[in-house]
DRENVODREN-780309 format. One record per residue (C-alpha): residue number from 1; chain; x, y, z. Coordinates in pm, whole numbers. Example, Ala and Ser with C-alpha at 12.3 -4.5 7.8 and 13.67 -1.06 7.14 Angstrom:
<nodes>
node n 1 chain A u 1230 v -450 w 780
node n 2 chain A u 1367 v -106 w 714
</nodes>
This chain:
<nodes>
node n 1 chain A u 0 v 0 w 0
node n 2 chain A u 135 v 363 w -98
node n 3 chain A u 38 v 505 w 227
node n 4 chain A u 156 v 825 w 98
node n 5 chain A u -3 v 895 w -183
node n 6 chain A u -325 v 839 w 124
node n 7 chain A u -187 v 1127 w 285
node n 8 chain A u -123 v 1353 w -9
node n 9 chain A u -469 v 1242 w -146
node n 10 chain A u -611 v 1367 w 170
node n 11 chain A u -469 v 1695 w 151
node n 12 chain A u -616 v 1750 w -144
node n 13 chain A u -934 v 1695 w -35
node n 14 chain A u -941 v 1944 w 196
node n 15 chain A u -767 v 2223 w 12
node n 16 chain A u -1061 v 2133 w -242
node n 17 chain A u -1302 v 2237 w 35
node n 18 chain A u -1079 v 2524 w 111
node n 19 chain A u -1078 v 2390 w 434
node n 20 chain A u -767 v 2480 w 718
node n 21 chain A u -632 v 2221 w 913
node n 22 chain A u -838 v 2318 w 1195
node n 23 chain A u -1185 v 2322 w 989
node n 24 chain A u -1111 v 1939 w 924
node n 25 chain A u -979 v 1865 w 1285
node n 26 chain A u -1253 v 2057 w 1432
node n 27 chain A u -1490 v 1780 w 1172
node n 28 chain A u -1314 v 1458 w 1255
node n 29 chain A u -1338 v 1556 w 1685
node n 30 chain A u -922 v 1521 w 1645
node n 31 chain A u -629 v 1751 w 1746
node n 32 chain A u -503 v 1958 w 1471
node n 33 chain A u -155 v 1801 w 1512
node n 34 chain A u -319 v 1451 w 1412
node n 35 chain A u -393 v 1611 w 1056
node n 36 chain A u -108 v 1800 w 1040
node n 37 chain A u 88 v 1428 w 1069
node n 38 chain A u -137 v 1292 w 838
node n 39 chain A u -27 v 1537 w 534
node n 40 chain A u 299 v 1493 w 657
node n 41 chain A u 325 v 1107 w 631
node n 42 chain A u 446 v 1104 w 974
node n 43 chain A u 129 v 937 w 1099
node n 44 chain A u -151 v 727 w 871
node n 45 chain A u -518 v 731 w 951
node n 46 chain A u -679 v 394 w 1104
node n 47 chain A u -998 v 236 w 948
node n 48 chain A u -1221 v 438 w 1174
node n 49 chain A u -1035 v 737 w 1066
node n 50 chain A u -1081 v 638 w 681
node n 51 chain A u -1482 v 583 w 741
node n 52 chain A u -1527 v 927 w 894
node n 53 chain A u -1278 v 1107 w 623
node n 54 chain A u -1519 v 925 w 327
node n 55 chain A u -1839 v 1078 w 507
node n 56 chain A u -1677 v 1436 w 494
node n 57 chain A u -1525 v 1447 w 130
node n 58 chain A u -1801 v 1240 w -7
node n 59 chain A u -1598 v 1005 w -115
node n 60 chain A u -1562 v 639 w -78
node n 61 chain A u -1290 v 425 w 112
node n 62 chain A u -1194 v 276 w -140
node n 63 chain A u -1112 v 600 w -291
node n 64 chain A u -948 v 688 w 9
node n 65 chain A u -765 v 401 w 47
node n 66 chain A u -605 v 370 w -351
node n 67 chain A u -529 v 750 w -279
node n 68 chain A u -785 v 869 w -634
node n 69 chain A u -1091 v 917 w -734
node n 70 chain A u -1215 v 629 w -930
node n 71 chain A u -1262 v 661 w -1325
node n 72 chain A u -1318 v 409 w -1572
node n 73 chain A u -921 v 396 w -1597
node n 74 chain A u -773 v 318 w -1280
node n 75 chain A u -1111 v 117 w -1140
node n 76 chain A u -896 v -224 w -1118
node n 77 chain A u -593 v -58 w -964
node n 78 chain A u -810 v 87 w -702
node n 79 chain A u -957 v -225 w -628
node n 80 chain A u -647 v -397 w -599
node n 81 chain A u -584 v -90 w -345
node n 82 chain A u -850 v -174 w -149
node n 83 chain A u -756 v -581 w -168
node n 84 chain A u -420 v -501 w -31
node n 85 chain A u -562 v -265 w 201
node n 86 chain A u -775 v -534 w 350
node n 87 chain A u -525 v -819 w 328
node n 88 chain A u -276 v -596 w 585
node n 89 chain A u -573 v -508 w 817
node n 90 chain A u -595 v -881 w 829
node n 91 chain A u -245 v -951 w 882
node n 92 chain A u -228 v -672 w 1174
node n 93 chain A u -503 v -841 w 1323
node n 94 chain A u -363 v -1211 w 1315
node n 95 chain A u -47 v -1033 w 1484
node n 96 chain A u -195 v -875 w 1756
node n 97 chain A u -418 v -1203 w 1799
node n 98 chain A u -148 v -1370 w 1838
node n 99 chain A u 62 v -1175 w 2044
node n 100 chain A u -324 v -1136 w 2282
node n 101 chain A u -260 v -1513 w 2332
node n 102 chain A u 68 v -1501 w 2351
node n 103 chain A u 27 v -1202 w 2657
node n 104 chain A u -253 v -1413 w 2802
node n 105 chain A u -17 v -1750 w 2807
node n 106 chain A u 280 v -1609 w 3007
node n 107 chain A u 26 v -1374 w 3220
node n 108 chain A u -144 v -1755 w 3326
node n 109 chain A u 224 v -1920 w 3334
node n 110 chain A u 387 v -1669 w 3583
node n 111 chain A u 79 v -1636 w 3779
node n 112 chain A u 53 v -1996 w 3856
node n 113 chain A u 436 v -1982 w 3954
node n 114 chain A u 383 v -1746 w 4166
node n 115 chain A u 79 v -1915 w 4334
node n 116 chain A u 324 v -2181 w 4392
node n 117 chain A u 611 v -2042 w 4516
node n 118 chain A u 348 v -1879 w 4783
node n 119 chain A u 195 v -2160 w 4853
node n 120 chain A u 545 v -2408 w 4913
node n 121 chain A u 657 v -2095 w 5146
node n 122 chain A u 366 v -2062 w 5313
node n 123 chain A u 228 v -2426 w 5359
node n 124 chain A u 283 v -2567 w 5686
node n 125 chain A u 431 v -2242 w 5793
node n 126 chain A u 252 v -2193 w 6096
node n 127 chain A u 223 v -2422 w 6385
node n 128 chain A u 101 v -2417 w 6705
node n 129 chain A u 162 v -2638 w 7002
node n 130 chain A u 22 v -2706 w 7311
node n 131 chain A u 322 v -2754 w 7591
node n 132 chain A u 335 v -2966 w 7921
node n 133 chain A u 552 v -3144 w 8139
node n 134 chain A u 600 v -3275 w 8482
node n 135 chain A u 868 v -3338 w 8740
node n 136 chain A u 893 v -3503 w 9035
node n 137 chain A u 802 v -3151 w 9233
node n 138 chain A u 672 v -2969 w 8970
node n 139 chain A u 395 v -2990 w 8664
node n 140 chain A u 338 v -2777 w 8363
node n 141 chain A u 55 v -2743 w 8195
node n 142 chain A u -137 v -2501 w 7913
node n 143 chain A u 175 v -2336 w 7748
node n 144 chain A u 136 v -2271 w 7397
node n 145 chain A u 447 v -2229 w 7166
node n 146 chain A u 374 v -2084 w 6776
node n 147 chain A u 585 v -2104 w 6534
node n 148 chain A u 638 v -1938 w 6192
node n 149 chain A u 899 v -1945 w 5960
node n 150 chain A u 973 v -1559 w 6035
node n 151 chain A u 914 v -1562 w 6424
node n 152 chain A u 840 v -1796 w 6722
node n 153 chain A u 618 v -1719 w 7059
node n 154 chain A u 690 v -1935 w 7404
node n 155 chain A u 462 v -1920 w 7692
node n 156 chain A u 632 v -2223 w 7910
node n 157 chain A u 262 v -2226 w 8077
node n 158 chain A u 114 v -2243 w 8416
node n 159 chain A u 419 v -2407 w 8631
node n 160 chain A u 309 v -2558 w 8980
node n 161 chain A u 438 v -2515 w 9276
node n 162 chain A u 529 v -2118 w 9121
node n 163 chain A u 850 v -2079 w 9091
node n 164 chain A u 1035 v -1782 w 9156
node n 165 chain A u 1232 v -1818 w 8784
node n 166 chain A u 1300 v -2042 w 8537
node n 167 chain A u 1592 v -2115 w 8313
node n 168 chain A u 1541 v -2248 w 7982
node n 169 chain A u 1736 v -2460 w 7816
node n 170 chain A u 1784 v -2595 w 7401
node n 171 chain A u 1872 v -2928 w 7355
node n 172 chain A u 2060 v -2964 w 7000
node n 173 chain A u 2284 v -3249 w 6893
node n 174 chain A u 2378 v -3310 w 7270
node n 175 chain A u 2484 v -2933 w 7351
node n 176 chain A u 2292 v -2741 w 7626
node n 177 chain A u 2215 v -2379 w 7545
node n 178 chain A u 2070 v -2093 w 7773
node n 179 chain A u 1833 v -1916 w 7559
node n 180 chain A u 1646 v -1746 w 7851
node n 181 chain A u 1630 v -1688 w 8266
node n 182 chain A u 1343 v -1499 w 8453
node n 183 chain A u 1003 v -1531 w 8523
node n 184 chain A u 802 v -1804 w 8357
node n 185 chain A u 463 v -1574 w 8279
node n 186 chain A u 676 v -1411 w 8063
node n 187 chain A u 610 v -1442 w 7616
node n 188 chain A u 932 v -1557 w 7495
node n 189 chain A u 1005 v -1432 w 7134
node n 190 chain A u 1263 v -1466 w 6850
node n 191 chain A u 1341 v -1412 w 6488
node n 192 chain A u 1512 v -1690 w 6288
node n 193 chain A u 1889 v -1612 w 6249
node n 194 chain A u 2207 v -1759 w 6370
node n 195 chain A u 2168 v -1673 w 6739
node n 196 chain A u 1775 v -1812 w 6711
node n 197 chain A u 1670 v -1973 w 6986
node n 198 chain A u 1530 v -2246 w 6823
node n 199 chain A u 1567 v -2418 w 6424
node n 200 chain A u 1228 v -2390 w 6265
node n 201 chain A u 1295 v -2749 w 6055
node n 202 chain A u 1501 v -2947 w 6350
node n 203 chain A u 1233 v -2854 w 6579
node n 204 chain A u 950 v -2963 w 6333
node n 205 chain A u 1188 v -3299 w 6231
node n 206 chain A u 1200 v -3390 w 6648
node n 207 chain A u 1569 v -3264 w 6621
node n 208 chain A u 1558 v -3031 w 6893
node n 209 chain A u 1464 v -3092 w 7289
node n 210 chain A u 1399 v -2785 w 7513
node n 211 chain A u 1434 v -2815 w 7928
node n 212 chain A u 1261 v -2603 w 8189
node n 213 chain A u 1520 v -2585 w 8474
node n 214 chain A u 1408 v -2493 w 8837
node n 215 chain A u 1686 v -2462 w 9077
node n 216 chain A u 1796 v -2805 w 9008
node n 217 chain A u 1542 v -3025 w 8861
node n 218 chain A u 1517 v -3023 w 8477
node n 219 chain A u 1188 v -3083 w 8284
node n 220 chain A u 1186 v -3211 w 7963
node n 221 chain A u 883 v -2976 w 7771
node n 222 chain A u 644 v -3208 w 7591
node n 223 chain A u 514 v -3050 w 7259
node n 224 chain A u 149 v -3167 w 7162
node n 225 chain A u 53 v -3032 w 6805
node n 226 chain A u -289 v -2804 w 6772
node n 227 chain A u -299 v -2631 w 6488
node n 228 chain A u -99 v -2624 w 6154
node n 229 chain A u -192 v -2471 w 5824
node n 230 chain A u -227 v -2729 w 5581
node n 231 chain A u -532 v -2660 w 5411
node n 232 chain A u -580 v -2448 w 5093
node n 233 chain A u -897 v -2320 w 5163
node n 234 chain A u -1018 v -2255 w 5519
node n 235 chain A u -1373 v -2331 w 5633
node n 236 chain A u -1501 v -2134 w 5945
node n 237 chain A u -1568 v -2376 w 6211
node n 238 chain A u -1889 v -2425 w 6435
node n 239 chain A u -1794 v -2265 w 6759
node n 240 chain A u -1731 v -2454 w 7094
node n 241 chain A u -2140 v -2448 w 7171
node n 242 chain A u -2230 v -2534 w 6880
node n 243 chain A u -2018 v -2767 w 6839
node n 244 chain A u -2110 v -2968 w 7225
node n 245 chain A u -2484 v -2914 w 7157
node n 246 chain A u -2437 v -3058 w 6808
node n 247 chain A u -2238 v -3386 w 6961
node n 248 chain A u -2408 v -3419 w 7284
node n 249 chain A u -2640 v -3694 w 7109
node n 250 chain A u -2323 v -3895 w 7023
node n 251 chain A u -2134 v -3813 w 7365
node n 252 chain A u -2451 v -3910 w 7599
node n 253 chain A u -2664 v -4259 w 7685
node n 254 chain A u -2926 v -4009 w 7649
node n 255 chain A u -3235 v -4304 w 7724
node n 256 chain A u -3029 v -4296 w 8088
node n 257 chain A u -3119 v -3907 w 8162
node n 258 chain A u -3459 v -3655 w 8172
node n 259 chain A u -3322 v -3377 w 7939
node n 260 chain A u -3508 v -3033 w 7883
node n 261 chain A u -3544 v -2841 w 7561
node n 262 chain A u -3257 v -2705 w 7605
node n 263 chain A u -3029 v -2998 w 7629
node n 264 chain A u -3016 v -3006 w 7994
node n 265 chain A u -2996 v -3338 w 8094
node n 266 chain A u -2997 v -3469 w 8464
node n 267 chain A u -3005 v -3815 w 8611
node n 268 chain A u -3079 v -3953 w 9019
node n 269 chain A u -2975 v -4243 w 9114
node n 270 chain A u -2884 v -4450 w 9408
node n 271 chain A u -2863 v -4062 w 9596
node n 272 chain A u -2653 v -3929 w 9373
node n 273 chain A u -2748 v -3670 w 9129
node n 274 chain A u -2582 v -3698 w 8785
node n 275 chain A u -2604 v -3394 w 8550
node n 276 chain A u -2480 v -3296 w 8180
node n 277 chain A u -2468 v -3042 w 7994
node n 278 chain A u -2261 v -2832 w 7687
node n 279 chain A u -1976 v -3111 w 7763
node n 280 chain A u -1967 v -3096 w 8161
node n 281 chain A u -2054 v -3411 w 8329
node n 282 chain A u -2088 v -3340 w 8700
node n 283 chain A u -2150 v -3602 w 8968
node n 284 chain A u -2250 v -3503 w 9328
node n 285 chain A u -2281 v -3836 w 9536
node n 286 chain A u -2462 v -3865 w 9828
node n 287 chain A u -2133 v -3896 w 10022
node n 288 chain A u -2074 v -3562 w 9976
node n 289 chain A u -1779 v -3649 w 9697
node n 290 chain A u -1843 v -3395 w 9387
node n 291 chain A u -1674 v -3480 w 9054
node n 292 chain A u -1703 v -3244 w 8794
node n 293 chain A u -1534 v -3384 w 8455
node n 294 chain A u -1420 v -3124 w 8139
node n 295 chain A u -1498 v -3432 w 7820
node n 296 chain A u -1370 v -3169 w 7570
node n 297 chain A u -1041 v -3087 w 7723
node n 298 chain A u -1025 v -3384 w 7953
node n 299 chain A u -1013 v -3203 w 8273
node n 300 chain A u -1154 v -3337 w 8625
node n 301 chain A u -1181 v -3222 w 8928
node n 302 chain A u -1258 v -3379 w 9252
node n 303 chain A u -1336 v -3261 w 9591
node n 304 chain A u -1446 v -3460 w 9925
node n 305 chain A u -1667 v -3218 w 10170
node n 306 chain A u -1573 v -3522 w 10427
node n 307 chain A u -1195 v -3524 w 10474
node n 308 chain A u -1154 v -3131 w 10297
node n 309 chain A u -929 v -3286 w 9968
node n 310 chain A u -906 v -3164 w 9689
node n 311 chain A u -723 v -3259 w 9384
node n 312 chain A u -782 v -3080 w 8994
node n 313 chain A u -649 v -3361 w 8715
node n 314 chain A u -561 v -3318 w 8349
node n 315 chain A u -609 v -3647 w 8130
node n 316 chain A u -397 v -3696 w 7876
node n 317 chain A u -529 v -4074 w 7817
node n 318 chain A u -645 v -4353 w 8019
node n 319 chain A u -280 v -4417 w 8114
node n 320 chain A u -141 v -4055 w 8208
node n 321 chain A u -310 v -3856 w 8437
node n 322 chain A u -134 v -3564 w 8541
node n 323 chain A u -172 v -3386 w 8889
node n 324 chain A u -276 v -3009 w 8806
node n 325 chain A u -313 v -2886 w 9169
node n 326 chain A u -426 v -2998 w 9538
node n 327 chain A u -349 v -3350 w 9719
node n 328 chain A u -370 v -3621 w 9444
node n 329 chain A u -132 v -3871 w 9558
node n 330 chain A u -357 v -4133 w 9437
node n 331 chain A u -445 v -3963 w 9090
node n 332 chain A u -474 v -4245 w 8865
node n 333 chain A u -648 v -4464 w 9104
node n 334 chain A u -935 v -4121 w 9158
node n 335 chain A u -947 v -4129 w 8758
node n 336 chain A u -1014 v -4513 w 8721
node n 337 chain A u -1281 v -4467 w 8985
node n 338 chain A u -1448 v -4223 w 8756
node n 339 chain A u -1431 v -4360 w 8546
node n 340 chain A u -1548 v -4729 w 8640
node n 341 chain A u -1856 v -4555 w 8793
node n 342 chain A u -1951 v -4299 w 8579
node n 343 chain A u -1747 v -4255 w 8201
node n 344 chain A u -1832 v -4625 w 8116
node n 345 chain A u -2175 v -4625 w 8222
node n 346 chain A u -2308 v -4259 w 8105
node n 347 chain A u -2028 v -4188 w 7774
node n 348 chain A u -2013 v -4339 w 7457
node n 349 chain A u -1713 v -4482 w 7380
</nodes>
């Protein structure tokens, strides 16, 4: 295509009209400096451009587009013009199809890259344990350690007797280290670097041990996973209450207990009076012996009127009961009690 002779062809047309620059800008809803390029071959109209010129001068495109008027001379050269013309529209089109898809391709490539490069880093980055331990003096219980591959968090928990401080201690390829001495309420922080106080990948591999030292006596920490991010989409979960009134069918013998609308269930027998309810199973025997038992964090607690004792258990399993507070010498005997009497005879296995 002589693209030229389109632009000279158009100034012609408007000197014909006697028309200025701006008289045919002003027409076409352009800036004068578009026209101005146009004459000057610096810039070539597009097809919209053509249509609206044709509509001024009178003129068709295909005039336009072969650069002259059509006579009964050059009518085959103008239509070859206008074949050319159409064949290049065509060919700018297949390009900038192509290069669409091409755009579109990489846009999807990289962006899936990136979605897994975020998702490797990120998967499994964040866990959260919950920590215990016991001594022969002492017992630790409801400490929570997080840790992210940025940061880590230590509460060491609710220690018992209370000690005045604590010294704690990382265990690593049989070398003690002192990472941190002072009160035990304290929130225990650290960013991963070379003085960390703990590796993120030894500690999730079982590599690393960490001791709670009270004047002498060392306590191995026991780390009980809770939470880790491993799923790609999160769900929001029924909350505690909903979740107890939604299994209390499934936790309770319910043809052994009266229970109200509102899942209040209660149960006499042999003067004692056995109630449930939102996961608390509480026992007050006519001996005045009251246990009251936590099922969904395994807690129970145990108090005799008679003799004054006391004694608060945590239970891990059938197997480990551990002391939380008061006089519970004979824990795992006061658990297989309960359990003979009342678990076994009121809770679905």
């Amino acid at each position: 295509m002589d693209y030229e002779k389109i632009c000279n062809f158009i100034k012609e047309l408007r000197v014909e009209k006697k028309w200025s620059q701006e008289k045919l800008a002003s027409l076409l809803y352009v800036n004068t400096s578009t026209i101005n390029r146009w004459e000057n071959g610096k810039r070539y109209p597009n097809l919209d451009d053509l249509y609206k010129l044709s509509g001024i001068f009178n003129i068709s495109i295909s005039e336009l587009v072969a650069g002259e008027k059509i006579s009964e001379n050059n009518n085959s050269r103008i239509q070859d013009s206008v074949y050319k013309y159409i064949k290049n529209i065509i060919k700018q089109m297949s390009k900038f199809k192509f290069f669409l898809i091409l755009f579109i391709i990489l846009f999807v490539v990289v962006t899936i890259a990136l979605f897994c490069i975020y998702f490797f880093e990120n998967y499994k980055s964040i866990r959260v344990y919950n920590v215990s331990g016991s001594s022969e003096n002492y017992t630790i219980n409801n400490g929570i350690l997080v840790l992210t591959k940025n940061k880590i968090y230590l509460q060491v928990g609710d220690i018992e007797p209370k000690p005045k401080e604590i010294t704690l201690i990382i265990l690593n390829n049989d070398e003690n280290k002192i990472v941190y001495q002072g009160d035990y309420e304290n929130i225990i922080s650290d960013s991963y670097g070379y003085n960390a106080i703990l590796s993120y990948n030894d500690f999730v591999n079982q590599k690393q041990n960490m001791i709670v030292k009270i004047e002498n006596e060392e306590i191995l920490l026991k780390f009980t996973e809770d939470f880790v991010n491993d799923k790609i989409i999160n769900v929001k979960d029924e909350n505690i209450g909903e979740k107890i009134q939604k299994n209390q069918d499934d936790l309770i013998i319910k043809d052994k207990f009266i229970c109200d609308e509102h899942n209040y269930c209660y149960l006499e027998k042999n003067g004692s009076y056995i109630t449930y309810n939102l996961g608390i199973l509480n026992v007050s025997e006519k001996s005045n012996i009251i246990y009251t038992y936590d099922i969904i964090n395994s807690f129970l607690y145990y108090s005799d009127f008679n003799t004054n004792k006391k004694c608060n258990l945590k239970i891990e399993n059938e197997n480990s009961i551990v002391p939380i507070e008061g006089d519970c010498d004979d824990a795992q005997n006061l658990f297989n009690q309960f359990k003979q009497n009342y678990l076994d005879v009121y809770i679905n296995k």
